[in-house]
C-alpha positions as a LaTeX table, in Angstrom:
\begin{tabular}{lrrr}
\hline
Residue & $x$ (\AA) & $y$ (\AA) & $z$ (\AA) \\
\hline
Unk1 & 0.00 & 0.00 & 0.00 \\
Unk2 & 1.66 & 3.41 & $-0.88$ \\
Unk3 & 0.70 & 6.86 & 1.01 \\
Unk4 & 0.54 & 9.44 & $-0.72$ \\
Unk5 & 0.59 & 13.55 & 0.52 \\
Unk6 & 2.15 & 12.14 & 3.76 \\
Unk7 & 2.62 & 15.12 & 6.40 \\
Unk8 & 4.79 & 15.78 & 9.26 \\
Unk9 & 8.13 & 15.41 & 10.82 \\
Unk10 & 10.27 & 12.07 & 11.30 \\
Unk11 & 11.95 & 11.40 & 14.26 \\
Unk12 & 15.08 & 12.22 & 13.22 \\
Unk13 & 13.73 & 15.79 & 12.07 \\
Unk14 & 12.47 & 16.34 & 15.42 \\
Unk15 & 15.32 & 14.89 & 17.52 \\
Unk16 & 17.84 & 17.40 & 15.77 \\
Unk17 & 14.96 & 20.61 & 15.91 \\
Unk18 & 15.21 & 19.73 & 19.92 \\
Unk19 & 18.83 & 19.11 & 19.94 \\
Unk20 & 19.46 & 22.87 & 18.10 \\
Unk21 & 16.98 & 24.75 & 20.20 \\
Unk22 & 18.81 & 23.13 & 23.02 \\
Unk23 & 21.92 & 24.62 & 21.99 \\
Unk24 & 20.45 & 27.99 & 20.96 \\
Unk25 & 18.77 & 28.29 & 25.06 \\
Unk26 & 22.04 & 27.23 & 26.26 \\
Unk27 & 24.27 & 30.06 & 24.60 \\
Unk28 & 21.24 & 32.69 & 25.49 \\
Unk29 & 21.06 & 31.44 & 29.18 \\
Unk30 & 25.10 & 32.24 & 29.43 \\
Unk31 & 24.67 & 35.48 & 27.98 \\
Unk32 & 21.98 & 36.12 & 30.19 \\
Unk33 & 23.95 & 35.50 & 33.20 \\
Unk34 & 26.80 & 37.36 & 32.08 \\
Unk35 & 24.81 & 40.41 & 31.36 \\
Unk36 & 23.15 & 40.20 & 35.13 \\
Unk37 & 26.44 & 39.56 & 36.74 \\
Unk38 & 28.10 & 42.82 & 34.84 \\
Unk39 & 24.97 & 44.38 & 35.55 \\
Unk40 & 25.68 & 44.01 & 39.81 \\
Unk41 & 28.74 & 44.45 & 39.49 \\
Unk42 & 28.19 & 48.16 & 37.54 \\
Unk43 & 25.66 & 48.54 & 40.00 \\
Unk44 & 27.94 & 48.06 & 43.13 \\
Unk45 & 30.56 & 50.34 & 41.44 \\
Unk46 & 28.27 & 53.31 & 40.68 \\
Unk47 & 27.14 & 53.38 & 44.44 \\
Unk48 & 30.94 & 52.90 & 45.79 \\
Unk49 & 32.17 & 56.29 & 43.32 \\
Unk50 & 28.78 & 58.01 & 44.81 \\
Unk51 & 29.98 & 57.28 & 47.70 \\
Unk52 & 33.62 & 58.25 & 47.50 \\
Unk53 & 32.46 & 61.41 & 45.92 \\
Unk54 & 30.26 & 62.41 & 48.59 \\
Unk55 & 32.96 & 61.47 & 51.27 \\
Unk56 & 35.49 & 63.97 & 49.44 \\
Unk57 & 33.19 & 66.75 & 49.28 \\
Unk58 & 32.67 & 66.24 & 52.54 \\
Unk59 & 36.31 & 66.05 & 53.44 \\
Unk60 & 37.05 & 68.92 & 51.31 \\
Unk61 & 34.60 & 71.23 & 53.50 \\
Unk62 & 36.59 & 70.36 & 56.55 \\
Unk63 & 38.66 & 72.92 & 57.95 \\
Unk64 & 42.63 & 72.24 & 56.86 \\
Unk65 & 43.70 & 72.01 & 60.68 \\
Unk66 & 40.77 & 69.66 & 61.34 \\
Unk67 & 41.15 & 66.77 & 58.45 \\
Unk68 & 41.74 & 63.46 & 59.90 \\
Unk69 & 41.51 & 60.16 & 58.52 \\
Unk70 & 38.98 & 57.37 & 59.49 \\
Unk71 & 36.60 & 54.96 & 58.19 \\
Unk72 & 33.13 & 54.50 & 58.25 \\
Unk73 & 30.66 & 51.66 & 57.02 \\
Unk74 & 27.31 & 52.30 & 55.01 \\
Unk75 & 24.58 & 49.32 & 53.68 \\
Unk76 & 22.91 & 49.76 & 50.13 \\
Unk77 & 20.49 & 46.74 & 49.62 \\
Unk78 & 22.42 & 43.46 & 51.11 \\
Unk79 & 25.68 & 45.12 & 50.64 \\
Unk80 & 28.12 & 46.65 & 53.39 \\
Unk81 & 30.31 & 49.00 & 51.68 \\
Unk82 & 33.35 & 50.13 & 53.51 \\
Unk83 & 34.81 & 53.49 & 53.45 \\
Unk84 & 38.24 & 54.90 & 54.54 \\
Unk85 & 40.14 & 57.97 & 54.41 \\
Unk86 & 43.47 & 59.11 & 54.46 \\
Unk87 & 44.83 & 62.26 & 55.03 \\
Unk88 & 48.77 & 62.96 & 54.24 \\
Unk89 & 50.45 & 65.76 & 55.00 \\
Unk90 & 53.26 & 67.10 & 52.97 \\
Unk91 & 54.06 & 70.93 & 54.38 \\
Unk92 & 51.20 & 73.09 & 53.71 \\
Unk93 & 49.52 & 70.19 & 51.59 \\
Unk94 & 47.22 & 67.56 & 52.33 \\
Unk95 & 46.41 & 64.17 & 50.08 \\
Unk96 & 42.93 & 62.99 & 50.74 \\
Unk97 & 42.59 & 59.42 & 49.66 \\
Unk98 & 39.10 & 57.88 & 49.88 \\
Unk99 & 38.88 & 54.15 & 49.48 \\
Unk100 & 35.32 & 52.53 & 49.28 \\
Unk101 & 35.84 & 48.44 & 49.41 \\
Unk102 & 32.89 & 46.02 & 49.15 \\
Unk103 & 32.39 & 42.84 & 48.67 \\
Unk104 & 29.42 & 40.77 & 46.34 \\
Unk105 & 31.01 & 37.93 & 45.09 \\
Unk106 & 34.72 & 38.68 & 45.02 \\
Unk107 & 36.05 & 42.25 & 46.62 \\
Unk108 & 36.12 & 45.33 & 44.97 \\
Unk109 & 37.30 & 48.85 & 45.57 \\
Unk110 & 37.36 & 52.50 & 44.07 \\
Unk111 & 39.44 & 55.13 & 45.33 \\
Unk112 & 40.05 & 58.74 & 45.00 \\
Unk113 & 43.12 & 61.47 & 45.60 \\
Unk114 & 42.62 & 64.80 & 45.69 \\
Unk115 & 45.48 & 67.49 & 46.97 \\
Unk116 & 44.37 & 70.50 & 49.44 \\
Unk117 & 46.55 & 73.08 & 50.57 \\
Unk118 & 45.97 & 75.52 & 53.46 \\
\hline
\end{tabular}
C-alpha cells in the first residue's frame, strides 16, 4: 500500500529541531547571566564612586587644621560598603585618599586622591 501527501516530521527531524533549540537556550542562558552579573557588578561600582564622591566633598569642606583620617561603614540593599580615608600631609599640603571596598562575590574597591593646601 503506498501513502501518498504524507505530512509531518520524522523522528530524526524532530530529535535534531530539539537538539538545536537546546543549543540555541544554552548560549542565550550564558549570555543572560553574564549580562546580570556585569549588571551588579556596575551597580555596586556606581554606588561605591557616589559614595567616594560624597565622602570627598565632605572632606574637602573640613577645615585644613581639622582633616583626619577614618573609616566608616554604610549598607545599600544586602551590601556593606566600607569606606576609609586618608589624610597625608606634605608641608602646607594635604592628600585625601578615599577608598570605598565592598564585597558581592569577590572584593572590589574604588578610590580617589585629591590634593588641598591651606
Amino acid at each position: 500500500m503506498k501513502r501518498i501527501n504524507q505530512r509531518g516530521f520524522t523522528l530524526t527531524e524532530l530529535l535534531i529541531a530539539l537538539f538545536v533549540l537546546a543549543v540555541v537556550l544554552l548560549a542565550l542562558s550564558t549570555m543572560v547571566y553574564s549580562v546580570m552579573r556585569a549588571t551588579t557588578q556596575s551597580k555596586g561600582m556606581a554606588a561605591a564612586t557616589t559614595l567616594a564622591e560624597d565622602r570627598m566633598e565632605r572632606l574637602k569642606n573640613v577645615n585644613f587644621g581639622a582633616l583626619t583620617s577614618g573609616s566608616n561603614s554604610t549598607i545599600l540593599g544586602n551590601i556593606t560598603y566600607n569606606c576609609n580615608w586618608n589624610i597625608g600631609a606634605s608641608g602646607n599640603i594635604k592628600t585625601i585618599t578615599v577608598t570605598v571596598s565592598w564585597t558581592d562575590r569577590v572584593s572590589h574597591s574604588v578610590s580617589l586622591t585629591s590634593l588641598r593646601g591651606g
